[in-house]
matplotlib code that plots the C-alpha trace (Angstrom):
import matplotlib.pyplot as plt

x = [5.2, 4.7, 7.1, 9.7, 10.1, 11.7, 13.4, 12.2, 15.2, 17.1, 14.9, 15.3, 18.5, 18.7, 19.6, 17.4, 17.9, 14.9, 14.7, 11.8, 9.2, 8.7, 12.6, 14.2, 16.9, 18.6, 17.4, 20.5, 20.0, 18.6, 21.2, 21.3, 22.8, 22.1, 19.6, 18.7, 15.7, 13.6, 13.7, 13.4, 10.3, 8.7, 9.7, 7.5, 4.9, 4.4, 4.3, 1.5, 0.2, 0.2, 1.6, 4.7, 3.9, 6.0, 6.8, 8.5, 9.6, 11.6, 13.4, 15.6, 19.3, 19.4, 20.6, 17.6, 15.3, 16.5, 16.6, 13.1, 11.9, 13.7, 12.4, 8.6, 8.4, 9.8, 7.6, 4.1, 3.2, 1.9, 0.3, -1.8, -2.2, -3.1, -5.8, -7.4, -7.9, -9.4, -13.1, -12.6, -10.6, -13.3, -15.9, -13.9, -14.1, -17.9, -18.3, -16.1, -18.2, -21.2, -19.7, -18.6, -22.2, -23.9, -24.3, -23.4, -24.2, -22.6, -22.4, -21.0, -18.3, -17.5, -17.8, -15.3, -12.6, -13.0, -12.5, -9.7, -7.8, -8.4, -6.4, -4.0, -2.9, -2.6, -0.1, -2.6, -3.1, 0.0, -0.2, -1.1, -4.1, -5.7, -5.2, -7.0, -9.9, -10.2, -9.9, -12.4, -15.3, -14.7]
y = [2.9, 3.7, 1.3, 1.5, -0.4, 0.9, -1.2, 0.0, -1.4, 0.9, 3.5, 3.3, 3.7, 7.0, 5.6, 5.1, 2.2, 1.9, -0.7, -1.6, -3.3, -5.7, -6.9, -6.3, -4.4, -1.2, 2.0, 3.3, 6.6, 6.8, 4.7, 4.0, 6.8, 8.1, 10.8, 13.1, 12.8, 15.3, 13.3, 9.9, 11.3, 12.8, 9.0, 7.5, 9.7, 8.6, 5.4, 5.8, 7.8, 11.3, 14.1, 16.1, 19.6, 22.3, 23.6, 20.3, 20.3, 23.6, 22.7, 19.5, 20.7, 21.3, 18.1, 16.5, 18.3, 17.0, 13.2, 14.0, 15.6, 12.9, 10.0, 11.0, 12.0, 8.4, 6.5, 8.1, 8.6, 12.6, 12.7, 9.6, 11.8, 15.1, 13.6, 11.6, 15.3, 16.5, 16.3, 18.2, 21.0, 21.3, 21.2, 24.1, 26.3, 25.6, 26.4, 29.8, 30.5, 30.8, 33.2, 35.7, 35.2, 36.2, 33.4, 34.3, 31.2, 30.3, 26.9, 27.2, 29.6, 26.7, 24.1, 26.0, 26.8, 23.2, 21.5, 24.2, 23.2, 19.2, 20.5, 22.6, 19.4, 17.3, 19.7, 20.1, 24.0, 26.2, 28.6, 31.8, 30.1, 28.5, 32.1, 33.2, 31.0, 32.1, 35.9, 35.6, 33.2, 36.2]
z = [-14.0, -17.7, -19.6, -16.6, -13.7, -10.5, -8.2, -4.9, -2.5, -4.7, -4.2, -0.8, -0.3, -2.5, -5.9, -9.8, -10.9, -13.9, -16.6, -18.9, -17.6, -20.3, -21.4, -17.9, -20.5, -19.0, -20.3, -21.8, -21.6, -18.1, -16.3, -12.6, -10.3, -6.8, -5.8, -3.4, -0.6, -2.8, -5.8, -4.0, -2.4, -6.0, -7.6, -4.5, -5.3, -9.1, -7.7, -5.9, -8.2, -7.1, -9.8, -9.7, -7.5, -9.5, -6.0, -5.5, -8.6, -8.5, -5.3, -6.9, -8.8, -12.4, -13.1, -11.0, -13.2, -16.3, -14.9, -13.7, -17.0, -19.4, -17.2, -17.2, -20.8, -21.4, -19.1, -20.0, -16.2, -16.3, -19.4, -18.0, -14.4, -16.3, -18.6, -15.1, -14.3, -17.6, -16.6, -13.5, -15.6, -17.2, -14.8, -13.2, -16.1, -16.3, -12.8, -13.1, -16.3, -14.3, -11.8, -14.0, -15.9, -12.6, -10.7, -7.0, -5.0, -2.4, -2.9, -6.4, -5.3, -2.6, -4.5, -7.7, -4.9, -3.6, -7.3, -7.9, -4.7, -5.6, -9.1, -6.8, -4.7, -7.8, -9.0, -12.5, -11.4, -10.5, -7.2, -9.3, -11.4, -7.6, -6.3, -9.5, -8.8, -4.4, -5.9, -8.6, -6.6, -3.4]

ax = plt.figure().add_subplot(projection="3d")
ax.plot(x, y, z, "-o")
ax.set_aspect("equal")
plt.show()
């Protein structure tokens, strides 16, 4: 993950317990402490790959938020998931582009809700901007 590694059996019982992949050495400032279900659930989910959902994100403590925040800035892991994602951004705002410039097919509008819901789920578009997209391809 990044320049981390995770040790899952840790992980599984509720506590992070990173270290840098390449020396084994302890990450000083990110030591090892116990975690809630949320967060142990968001951590699996970078594992496999997935991004961080704000709505998910907005549920863990204040503390959790910062661990979170701290730990993925220093691993590289969503600014690697957010570029993946960069083409489809952009085929999204071609896609809108021709709505507003007249075009009303059907299909387009489908497929621009479809492409903005992909984003949605990938946690790359908030709520408010895939509601944007469903009210402007009506």
């Amino acid at each position: 993950m990044g320049s981390f590694e995770i040790s899952v059996p840790h992980l599984e019982r509720g506590v992070l317990n990173a270290r840098y992949a390449k020396t084994k050495a302890r990450i000083r400032d990110l030591p090892t402490q116990p975690i809630s279900e949320r967060m142990t659930h968001m951590i699996k989910g970078l594992l496999r790959g997935e991004g961080i959902k704000p709505h998910h994100f907005k549920r863990l403590t204040d503390d959790e938020q910062n661990t979170m925040t701290h730990f993925v800035k220093r691993s590289s892991v969503m600014g690697k998931q957010r570029s993946s994602y960069k083409p489809d951004k952009d085929l999204l705002t071609i896609k809108l582009g021709e709505i507003d410039a007249g075009n009303d097919s059907a299909e387009l509008r489908e497929e621009a809700v479809k492409l903005a819901e992909k984003l949605y789920r990938a946690g790359i578009l908030l709520r408010s901007e895939f509601e944007q997209v469903q009210k402007e391809t009506e």
